[in-house]
C-alpha positions in Angstrom: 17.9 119.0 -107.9 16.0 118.6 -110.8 12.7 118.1 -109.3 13.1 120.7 -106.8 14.4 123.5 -109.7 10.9 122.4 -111.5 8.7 122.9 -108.4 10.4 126.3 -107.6 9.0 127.4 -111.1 6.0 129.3 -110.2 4.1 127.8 -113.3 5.0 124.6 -112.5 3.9 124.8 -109.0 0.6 126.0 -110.1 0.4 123.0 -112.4 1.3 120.7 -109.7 -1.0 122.6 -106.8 -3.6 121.6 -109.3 -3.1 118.5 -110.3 -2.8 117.3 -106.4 -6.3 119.1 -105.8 -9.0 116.0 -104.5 -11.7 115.8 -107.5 -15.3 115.6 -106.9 -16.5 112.9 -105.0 -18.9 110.7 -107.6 -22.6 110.3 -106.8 -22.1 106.3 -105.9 -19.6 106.8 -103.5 -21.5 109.5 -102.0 -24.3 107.0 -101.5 -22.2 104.7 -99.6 -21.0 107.1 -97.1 -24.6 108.1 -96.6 -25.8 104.5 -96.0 -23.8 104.0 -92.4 -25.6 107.4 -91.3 -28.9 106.2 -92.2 -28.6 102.9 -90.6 -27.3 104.4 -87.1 -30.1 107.2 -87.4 -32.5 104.1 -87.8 -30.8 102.3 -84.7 -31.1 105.2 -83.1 -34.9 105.4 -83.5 -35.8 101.7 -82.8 -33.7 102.0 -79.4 -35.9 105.0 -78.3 -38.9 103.6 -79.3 -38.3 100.0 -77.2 -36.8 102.1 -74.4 -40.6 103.7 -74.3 -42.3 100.8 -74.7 -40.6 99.8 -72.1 -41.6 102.3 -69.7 -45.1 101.8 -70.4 -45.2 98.1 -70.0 -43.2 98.8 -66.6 -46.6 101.5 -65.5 -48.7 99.0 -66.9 -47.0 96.1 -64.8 -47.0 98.4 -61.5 -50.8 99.2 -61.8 -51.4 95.9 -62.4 -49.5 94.6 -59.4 -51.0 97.5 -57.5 -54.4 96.2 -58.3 -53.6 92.2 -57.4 -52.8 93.3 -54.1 -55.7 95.6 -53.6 -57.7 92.5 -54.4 -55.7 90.1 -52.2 -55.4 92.9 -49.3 -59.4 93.1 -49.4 -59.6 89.1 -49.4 -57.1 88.3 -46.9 -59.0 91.1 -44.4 -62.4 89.3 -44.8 -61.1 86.2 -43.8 -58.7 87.7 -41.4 -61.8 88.9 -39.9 -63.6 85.5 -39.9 -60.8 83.5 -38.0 -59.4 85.8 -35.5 -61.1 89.1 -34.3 -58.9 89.7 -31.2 -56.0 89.8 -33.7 -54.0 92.3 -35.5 -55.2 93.4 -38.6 -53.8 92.3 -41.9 -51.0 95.1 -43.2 -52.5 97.1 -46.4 -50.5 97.2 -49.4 -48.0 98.5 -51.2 -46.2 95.2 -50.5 -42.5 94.8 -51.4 -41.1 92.0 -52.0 -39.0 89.8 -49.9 -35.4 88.1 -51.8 -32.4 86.3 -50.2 -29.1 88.8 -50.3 -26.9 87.2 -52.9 -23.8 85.4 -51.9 -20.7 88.0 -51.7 -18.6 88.0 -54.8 -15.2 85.9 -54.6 -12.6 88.1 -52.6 -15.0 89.8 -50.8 -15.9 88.9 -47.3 -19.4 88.6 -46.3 -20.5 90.0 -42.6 -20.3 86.7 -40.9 -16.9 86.0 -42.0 -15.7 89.0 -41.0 -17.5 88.0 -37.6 -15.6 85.0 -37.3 -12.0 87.4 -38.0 -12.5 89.2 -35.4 -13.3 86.4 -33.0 -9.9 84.9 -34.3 -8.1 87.8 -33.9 -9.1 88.9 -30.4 -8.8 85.8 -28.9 -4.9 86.1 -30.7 -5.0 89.4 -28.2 -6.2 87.3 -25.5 -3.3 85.1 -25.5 -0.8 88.0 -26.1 -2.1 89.8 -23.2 -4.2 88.0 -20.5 -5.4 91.0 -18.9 -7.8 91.6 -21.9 -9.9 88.8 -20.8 -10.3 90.5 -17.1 -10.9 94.0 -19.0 -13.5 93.1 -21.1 -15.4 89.6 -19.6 -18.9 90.0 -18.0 -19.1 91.3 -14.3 -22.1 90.6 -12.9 -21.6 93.0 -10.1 -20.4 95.7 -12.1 -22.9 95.7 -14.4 -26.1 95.7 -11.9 -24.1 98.9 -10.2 -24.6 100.4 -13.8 -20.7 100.5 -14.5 -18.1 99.2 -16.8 -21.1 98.9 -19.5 -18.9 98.1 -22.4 -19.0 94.9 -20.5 -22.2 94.0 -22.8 -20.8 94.0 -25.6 -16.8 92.9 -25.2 -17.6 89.7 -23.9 -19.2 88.3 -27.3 -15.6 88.8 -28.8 -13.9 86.6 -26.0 -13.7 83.4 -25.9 -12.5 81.0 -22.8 -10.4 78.6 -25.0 -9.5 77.5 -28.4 -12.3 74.6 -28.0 -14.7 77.7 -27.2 -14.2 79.3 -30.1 -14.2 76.3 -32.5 -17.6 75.6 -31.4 -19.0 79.0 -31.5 -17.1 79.5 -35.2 -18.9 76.4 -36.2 -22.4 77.4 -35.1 -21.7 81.1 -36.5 -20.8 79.6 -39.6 -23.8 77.5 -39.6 -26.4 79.5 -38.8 -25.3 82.7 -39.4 -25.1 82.7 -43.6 -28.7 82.0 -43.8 -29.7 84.6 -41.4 -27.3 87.2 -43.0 -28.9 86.3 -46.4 -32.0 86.3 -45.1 -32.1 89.7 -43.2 -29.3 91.5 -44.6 -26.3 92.7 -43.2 -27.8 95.3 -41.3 -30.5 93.7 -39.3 -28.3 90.5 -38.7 -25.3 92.9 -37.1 -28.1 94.1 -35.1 -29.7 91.2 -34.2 -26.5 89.6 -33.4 -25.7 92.5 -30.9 -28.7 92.6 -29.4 -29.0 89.1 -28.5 -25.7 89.0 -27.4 -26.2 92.1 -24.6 -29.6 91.1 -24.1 -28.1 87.3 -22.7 -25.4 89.4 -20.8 -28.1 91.4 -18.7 -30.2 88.0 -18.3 -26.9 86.5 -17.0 -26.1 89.3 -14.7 -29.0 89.2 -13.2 -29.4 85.7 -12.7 -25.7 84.1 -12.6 -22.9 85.9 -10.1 -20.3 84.6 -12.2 -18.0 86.2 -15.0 -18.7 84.9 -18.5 -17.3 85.4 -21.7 -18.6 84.2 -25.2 -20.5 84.5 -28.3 -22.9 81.9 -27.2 -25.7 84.4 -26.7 -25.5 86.2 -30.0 -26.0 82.9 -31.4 -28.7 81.3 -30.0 -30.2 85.1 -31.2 -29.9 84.5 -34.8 -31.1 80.8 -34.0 -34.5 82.7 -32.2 -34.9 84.9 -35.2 -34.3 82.5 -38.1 -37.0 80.1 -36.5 -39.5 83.1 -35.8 -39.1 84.6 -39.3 -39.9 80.7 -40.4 -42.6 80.3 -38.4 -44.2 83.5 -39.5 -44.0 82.3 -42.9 -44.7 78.6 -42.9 -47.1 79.0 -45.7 -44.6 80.3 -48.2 -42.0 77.5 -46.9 -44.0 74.5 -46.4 -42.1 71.4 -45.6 -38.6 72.9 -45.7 -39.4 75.3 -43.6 -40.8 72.4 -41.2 -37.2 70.6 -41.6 -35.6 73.7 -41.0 -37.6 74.4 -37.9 -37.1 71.1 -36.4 -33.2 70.9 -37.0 -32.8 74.6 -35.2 -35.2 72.9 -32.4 -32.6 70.0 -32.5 -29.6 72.1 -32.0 -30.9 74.7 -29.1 -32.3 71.6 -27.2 -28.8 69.6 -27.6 -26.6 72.6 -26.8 -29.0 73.1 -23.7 -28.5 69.9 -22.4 -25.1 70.1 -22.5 -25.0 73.1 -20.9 -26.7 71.7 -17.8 -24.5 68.5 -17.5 -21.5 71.5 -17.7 -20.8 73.7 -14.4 -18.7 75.9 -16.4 -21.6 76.8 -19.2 -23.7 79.9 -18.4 -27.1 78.8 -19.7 -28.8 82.3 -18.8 -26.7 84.1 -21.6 -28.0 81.6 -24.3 -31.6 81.9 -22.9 
């Protein structure tokens, strides 16, 4: 009661509004504030100035590069000239260049994996409901009368037994992370599609019998990984050889087993 009697006294409370007033700020601690500001300003500076720098040595790296293939593009059209002059001639720059697709991150499913779930789950349909195999198998007679067209395309997604699709989940698995990695999602879907209809047209038209399997799309991503090796045999050298050989290996194996095998349609993996 004291206090608060005191501190109602207007004299006292100019005293006290006074003495609570912050005093001036000395000159050294002023300094010391300043010094943070400086520093970031500074930080500031050097990070614009490297960010530049960087710019320019990126133009400078791009004309360069520009210029290297110029030069190579001139070379490589001399001699192009020299060994074959029925060919093609040898693409001008700008050149980009070619990288692998990185592996998907964990928890994420990469194209041929999710392939291989939907194999697995359709043929789970199959065996819940037969008549999905009839709906959706290749008709050769259908298909040459120009109807029932989806049958192109269903029939890589059914399988004719559980050893069936082991196999073909085994070769997809094989061949088809390379390829994927390789291509890129995009062009292996579409590589993988068209292979597959493509086989189902050559089957129509040479085989009367119905066919189901991803056999075709297959041997299509085998076709193109050993065509985009043998196109660039230079840049792989003797891996690329291995490689070649092994794909070689597996068509000609799966082949012959496909002719010892009435029940094998050999036209959709041609």
């Amino acid at each position: 009661r004291y206090r608060r009697s005191q501190l109602c006294n207007f004299s006292n409370f100019k005293n006290f509004k006074k003495s609570t007033m912050p005093a001036a700020i000395p000159q050294q601690f002023q300094n010391q504030f300043e010094l943070p500001r400086q520093i970031q300003t500074q930080t500031q500076t050097q990070t614009q100035m490297e960010s530049q720098k960087l710019r320019q040595w990126r133009k400078s790296f791009r004309r360069k590069q520009r210029a290297f293939q110029d030069a190579m593009y001139q070379l490589n059209s001399r001699l192009h000239q020299r060994t074959s002059h029925d060919a093609a001639p040898f693409p001008p720059p700008p050149y980009r260049q070619w990288q692998m697709a990185p592996e998907p991150p964990p928890g994420k499913t990469s194209l041929t994996g999710r392939l291989f779930l939907a194999n697995v789950l359709v043929f789970g349909l199959q065996a819940a409901f037969p008549s999905l195999t009839s709906w959706g198998a290749k008709r050769s007679d259908l298909l040459l009368q120009g109807r029932q067209l989806h049958r192109l395309v269903t029939p890589l997604f059914l399988h004719g037994g559980i050893g069936h699709l082991l196999a073909n989940s085994y070769s997809l698995r094989n061949i088809g992370i390379d390829v994927e990695r390789s291509f890129g999602p995009t062009r292996f879907l579409a590589t993988y599609l068209v292979s597959g209809m493509a086989g189902n047209v050559l089957s129509a038209i040479r085989s009367p019998h119905p066919a189901v399997g991803a056999s075709g799309a297959i041997f299509g991503l085998v076709g193109a990984q050993y065509t985009f090796l043998a196109r660039n045999a230079d840049l792989f050298g003797y891996v690329g050889r291995r490689q070649k050989a092994q794909l070689l290996e597996t068509v000609g194996l799966n082949l012959a087993l496909g002719m010892t095998n009435p029940m094998v349609d050999n036209w959709g993996h041609l």
